[in-house]
MARLUM-711331 format. One record per atom (N, C-alpha, C): residue in three letters; z, x, y. Coordinates in steps of 0.001 Angstrom, whole numbers, plus 500000, padded with zeros to 6 digits. Atoms other than C-alpha are relative to their C-alpha. Layout:
! MARLUM-711331
alaZXY
...
This chain:
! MARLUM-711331
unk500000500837498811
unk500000500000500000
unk500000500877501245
unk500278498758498870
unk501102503074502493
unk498768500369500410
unk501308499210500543
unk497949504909501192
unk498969499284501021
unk500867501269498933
unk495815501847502563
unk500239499827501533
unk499688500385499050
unk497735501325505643
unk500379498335500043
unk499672501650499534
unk498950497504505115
unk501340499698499627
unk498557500660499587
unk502052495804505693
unk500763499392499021
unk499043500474500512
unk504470494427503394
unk499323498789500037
unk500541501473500100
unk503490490945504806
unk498598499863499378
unk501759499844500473
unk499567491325503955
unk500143499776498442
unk500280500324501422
unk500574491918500376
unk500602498777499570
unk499186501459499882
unk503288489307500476
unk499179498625499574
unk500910500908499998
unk500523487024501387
unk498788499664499069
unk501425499957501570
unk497877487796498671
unk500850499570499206
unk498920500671501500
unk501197486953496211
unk500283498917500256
unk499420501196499184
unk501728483742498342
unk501371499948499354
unk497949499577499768
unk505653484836498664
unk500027500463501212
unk499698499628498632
unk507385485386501557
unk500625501315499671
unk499751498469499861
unk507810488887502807
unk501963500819499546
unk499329499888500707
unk511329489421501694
unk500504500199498642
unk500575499935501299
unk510667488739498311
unk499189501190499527
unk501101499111499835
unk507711490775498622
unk500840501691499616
unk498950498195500034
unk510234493934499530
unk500783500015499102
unk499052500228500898
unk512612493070496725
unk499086500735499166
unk500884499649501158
unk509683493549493873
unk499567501726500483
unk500037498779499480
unk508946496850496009
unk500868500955499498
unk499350498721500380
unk511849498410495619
unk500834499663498557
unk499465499511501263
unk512481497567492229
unk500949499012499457
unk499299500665500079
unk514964495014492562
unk500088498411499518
unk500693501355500371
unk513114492057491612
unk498636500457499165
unk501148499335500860
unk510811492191488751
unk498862499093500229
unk501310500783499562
unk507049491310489338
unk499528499487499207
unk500642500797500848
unk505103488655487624
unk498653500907499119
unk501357499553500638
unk502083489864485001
unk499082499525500751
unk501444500410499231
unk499524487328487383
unk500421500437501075
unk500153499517498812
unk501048488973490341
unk499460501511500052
unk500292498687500411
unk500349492221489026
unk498273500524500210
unk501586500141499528
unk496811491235488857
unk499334500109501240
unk500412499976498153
unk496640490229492066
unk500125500621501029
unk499886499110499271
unk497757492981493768
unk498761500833499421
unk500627498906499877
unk495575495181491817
unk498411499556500622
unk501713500549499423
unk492127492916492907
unk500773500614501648
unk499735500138498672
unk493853492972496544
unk499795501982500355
unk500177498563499467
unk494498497141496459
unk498812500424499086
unk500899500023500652
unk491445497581494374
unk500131501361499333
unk498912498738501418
unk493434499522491264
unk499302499210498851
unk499777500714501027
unk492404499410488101
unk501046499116499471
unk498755501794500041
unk493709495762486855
unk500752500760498406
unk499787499395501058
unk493797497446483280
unk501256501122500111
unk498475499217500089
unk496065500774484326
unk501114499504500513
unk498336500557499361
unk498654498826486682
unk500140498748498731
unk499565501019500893
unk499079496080483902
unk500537501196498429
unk499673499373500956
unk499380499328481264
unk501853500371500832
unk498720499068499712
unk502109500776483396
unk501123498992500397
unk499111501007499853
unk503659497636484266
unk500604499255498531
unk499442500122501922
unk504228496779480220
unk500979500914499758
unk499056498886500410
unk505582500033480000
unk501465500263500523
unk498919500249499278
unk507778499669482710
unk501084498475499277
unk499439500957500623
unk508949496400480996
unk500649500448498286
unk499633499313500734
unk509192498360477659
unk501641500741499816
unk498952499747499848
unk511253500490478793
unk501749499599500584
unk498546501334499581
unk513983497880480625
unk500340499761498747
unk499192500656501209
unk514355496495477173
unk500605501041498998
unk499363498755500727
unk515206499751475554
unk501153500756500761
unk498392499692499555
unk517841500928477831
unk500924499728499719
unk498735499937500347
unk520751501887476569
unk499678499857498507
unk500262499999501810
unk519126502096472921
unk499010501227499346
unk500634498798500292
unk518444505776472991
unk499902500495498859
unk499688499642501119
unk519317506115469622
unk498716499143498596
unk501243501234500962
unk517029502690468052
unk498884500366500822
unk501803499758499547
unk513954503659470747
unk499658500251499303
unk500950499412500622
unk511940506027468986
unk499768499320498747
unk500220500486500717
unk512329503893465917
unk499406498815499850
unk500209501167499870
unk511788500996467260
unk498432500363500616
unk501138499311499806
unk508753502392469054
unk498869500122499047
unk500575499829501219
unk507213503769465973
unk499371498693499221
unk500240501155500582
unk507468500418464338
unk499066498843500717
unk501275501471498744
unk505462498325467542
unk498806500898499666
unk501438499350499809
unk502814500984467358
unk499062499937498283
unk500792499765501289
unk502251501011463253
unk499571498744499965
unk500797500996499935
unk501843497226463899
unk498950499513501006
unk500965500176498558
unk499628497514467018
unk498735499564499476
C-alpha cells in the first residue's frame, strides 16, 4: 500500500469497511477475510494466487501455535494427503 502511495481509506474502501477496521487487519490485529484478500490483491495488482498462498500459511500457522512439538507431524500428514 506504502509502495503505491495510497491511504488506508482507499483500501478500506475497495473492502467496503470503514477505515478503522481497515487499520486493525493492517496491523495484524484483526484477521482478514479470504474474499477480502482477493480484493485487495485485484485493487494492488499482486498476484491473487501468492497473497492467498501466504495468507493460508499465515492461517496455518495461527492454528499451530503453541504445538511445536505436534507441527512437523501434523504438517507431514496435510501434505502426504495434499
Amino acid at each position: 500500500r506504502e509502495e503505491k502511495k495510497l491511504f488506508q481509506r482507499q483500501l478500506a474502501e475497495a473492502l467496503e469497511i470503514d477505515t478503522p477496521m481497515y487499520c486493525k487487519i493492517e496491523r495484524g490485529s484483526r484477521p482478514i477475510k479470504r474474499s477480502q484478500v482477493v480484493i485487495l490483491a485485484k485493487f494492488l495488482s499482486i498476484d491473487e494466487t501468492e497473497l492467498l498462498t501466504l495468507w493460508l500459511a499465515d492461517k496455518v500457522l495461527e492454528v499451530l501455535e503453541g504445538e511445536k512439538k505436534l507441527a512437523e507431524k501434523t504438517l507431514k500428514i496435510v501434505n502426504k494427503n495434499i
